[in-house]
C-alpha positions in Angstrom: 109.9 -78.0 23.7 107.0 -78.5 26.0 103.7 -76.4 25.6 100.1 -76.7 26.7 99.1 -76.9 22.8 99.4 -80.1 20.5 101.1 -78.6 17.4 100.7 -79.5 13.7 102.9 -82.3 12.0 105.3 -81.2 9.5 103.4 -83.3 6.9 100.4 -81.3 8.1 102.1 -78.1 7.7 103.7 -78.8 4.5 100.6 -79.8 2.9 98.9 -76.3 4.1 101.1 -74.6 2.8 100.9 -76.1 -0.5 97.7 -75.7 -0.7 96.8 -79.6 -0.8 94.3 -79.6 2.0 90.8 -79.3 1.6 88.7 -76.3 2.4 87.4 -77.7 6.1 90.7 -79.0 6.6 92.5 -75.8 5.7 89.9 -73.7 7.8 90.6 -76.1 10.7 94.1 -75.3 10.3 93.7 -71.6 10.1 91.6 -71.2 13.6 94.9 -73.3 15.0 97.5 -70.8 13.9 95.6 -67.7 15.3 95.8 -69.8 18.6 99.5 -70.9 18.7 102.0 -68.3 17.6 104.6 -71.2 17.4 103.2 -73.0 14.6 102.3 -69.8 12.9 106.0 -69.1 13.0 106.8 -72.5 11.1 104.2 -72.1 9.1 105.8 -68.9 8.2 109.0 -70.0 7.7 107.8 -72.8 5.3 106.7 -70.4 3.2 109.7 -68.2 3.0 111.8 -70.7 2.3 109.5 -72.3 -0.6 109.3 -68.2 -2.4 113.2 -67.8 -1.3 113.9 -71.4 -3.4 111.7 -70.0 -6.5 114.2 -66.9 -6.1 116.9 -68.6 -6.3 116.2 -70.7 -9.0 115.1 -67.6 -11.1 118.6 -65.7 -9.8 120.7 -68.8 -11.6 118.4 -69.3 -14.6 120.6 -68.3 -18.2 119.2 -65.6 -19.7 116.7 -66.0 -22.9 119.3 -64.4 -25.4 122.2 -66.5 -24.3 120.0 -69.9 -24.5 118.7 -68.0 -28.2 122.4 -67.3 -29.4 123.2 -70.5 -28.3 120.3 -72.4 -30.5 121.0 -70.4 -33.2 125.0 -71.5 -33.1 123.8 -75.2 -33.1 121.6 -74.6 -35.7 124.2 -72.9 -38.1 126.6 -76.2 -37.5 127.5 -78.1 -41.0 125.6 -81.7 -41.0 128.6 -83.2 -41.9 130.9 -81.7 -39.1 129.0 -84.6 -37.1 132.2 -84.0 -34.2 132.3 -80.3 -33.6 128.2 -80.3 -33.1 128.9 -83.4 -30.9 131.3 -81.2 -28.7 129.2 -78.1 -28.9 126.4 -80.2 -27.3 128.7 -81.4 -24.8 129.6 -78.2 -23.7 126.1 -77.1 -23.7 125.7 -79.6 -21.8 128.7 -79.1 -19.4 127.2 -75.5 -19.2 123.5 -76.6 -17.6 124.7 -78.9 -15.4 126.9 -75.5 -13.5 124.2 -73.4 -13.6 122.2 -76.3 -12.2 124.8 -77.0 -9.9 125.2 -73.2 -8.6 121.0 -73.1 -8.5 121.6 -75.8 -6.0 123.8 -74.2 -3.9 122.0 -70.8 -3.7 119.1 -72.8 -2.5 121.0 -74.9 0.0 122.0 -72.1 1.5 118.9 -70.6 1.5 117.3 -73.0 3.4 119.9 -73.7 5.9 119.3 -70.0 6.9 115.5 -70.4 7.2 115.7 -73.6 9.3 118.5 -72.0 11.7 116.2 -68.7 11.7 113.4 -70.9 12.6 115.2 -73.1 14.9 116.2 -70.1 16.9 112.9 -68.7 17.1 111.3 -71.8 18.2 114.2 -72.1 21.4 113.3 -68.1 21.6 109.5 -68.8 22.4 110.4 -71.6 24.3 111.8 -70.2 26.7 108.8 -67.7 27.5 106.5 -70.5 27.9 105.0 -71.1 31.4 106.5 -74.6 31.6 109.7 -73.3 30.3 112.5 -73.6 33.9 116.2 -72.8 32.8 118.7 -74.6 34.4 119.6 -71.8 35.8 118.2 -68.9 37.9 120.6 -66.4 38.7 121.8 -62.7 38.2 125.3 -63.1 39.1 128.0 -64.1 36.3 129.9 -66.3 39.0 126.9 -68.5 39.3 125.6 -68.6 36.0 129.3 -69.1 34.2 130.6 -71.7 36.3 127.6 -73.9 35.4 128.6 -74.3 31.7 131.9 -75.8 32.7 132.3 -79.5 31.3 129.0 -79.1 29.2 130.1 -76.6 26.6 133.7 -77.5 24.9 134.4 -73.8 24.8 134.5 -70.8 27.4 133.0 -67.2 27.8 133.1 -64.3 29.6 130.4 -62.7 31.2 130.1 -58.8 31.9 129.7 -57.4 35.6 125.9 -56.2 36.0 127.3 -52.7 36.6 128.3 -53.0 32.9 125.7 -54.3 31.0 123.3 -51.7 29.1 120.3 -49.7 31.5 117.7 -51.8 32.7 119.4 -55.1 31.3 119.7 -57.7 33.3 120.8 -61.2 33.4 118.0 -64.2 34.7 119.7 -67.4 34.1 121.2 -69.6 31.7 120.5 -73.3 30.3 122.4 -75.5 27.6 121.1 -75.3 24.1 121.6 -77.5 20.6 121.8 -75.7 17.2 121.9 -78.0 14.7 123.2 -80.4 17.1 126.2 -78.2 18.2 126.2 -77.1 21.6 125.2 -74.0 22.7 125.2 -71.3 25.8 121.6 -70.5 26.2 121.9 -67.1 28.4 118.4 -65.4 29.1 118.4 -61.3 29.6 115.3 -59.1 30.1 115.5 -55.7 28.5 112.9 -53.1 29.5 110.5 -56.4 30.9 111.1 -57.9 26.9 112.6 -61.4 27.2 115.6 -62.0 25.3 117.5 -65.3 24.3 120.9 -65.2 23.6 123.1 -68.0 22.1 126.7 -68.6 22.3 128.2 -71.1 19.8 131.7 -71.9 19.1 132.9 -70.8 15.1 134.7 -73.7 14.7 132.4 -76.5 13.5 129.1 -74.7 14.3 126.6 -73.8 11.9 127.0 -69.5 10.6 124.7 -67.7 12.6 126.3 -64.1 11.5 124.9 -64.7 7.9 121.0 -64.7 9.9 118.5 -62.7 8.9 118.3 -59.5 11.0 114.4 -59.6 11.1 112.3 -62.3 10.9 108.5 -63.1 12.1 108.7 -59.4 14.5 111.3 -60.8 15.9 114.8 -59.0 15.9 118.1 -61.7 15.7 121.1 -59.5 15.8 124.5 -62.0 15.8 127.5 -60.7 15.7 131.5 -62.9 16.3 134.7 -62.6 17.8 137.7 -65.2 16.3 136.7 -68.1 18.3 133.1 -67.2 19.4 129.6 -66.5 17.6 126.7 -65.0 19.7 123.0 -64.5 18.6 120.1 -62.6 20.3 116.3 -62.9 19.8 114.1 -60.5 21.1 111.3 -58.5 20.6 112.5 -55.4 22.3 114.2 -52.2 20.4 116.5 -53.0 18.1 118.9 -50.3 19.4 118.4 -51.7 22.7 119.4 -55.1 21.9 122.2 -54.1 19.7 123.8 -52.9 23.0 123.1 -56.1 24.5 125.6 -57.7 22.1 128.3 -54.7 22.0 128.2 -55.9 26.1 128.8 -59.5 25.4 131.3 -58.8 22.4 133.0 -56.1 24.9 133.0 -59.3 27.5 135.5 -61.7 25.1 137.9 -58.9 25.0 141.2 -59.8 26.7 141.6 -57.4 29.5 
């Protein structure tokens, strides 16, 4: 991603959002994010993801009165019935380590849909910077489509301009990595608001229909057919970007 401004590190961030720096280098830091939305957005999303972990780890925890009946069960164990105590423990043991095991799953998942959120949002402003040229520049589906053929190892269809939704229209196109798939990067403008929309293939790509629908002001609506996934990020109406994607979900039908 190339912009004008030098961004923060992710040790950087990471430390400001633990509150590890010190006060004139966490006032530095703060005069930088009102500047650059981009890091504002990461810094964001770090700090989602670290109150979406605590979550999680509160969602799995056993409740006091089981770990209490438990306890009191151990307790009430003869001393001389050194084996059955000895299995007890074991299975109290046995028992932590799945609701350890599940905690760490909730919060795997957690944070693979924060850094895919975030990933998307970065490619999103992206492509509104200055610097930002797309491959492609065109409003006609036979030039943009074409294009992708031999660097995407799946197809789409694209809807006739005469379909898509009122003032929607298509600007270009430009190959795209999520989570080192590929992707079909296809830029829209609704109403003058930029949109980004990404088409992966299901198999072997990372779920985009379990996104968040709202994240940072920006709108992600994904939706999926059997073999395709597509995600849009915009700004613009949430209606009007719903309709977007009814378009390009229309589009896969077989005619």
């Amino acid at each position: 991603m190339i912009l004008a401004i030098e961004h923060l590190n992710p040790d950087t961030l990471s430390a400001f959002v633990d509150g590890e720096l010190i006060d004139g280098e966490q006032e530095a830091i703060q005069q930088h994010l009102a500047g650059c939305h981009v890091c504002a957005l990461r810094v964001l999303s770090a700090t989602e993801l670290k109150a979406a972990t605590a979550r999680a780890g509160r969602r799995f925890a056993p409740p006091p009165e089981t770990l209490a009946r438990l306890t009191a069960q151990l307790h009430r164990e003869p001393r001389g019935n050194a084996r059955i105590h000895s299995r007890r423990v074991a299975w109290a043991s046995l028992a932590a380590a799945m609701l350890l095991a599940v905690s760490l799953i909730g919060w795997r998942q957690l944070h693979e849909t924060n850094t895919l959120a975030a990933e998307l949002l970065d490619q999103h402003l992206a492509t509104l910077s200055s610097a930002a040229t797309p491959q492609v520049i065109s409003t006609d589906r036979h030039t943009v489509k074409p294009w992708f053929q031999g660097r995407l190892p799946f197809s789409f269809n694209l809807p006739d301009a005469q379909a898509l939704p009122p003032d929607t229209t298509l600007k270009g196109a430009d190959l795209a990595y999520l989570k080192g798939q590929p992707a079909a990067l296809l830029l829209f403008t609704i109403h003058k608001h930029q949109v980004s929309v990404f088409l992966t293939q299901r198999s072997g790509s990372p779920n985009l229909v379990a996104l968040p629908g709202v994240r940072s002001g920006f709108t992600i609506h994904s939706a999926a057919t059997r073999d395709l996934q597509i995600v849009a990020v915009s700004d613009v109406n949430p209606a009007d970007l719903d309709a977007l994607v009814a378009t390009l979900l229309q589009a896969q039908s077989p005619s």
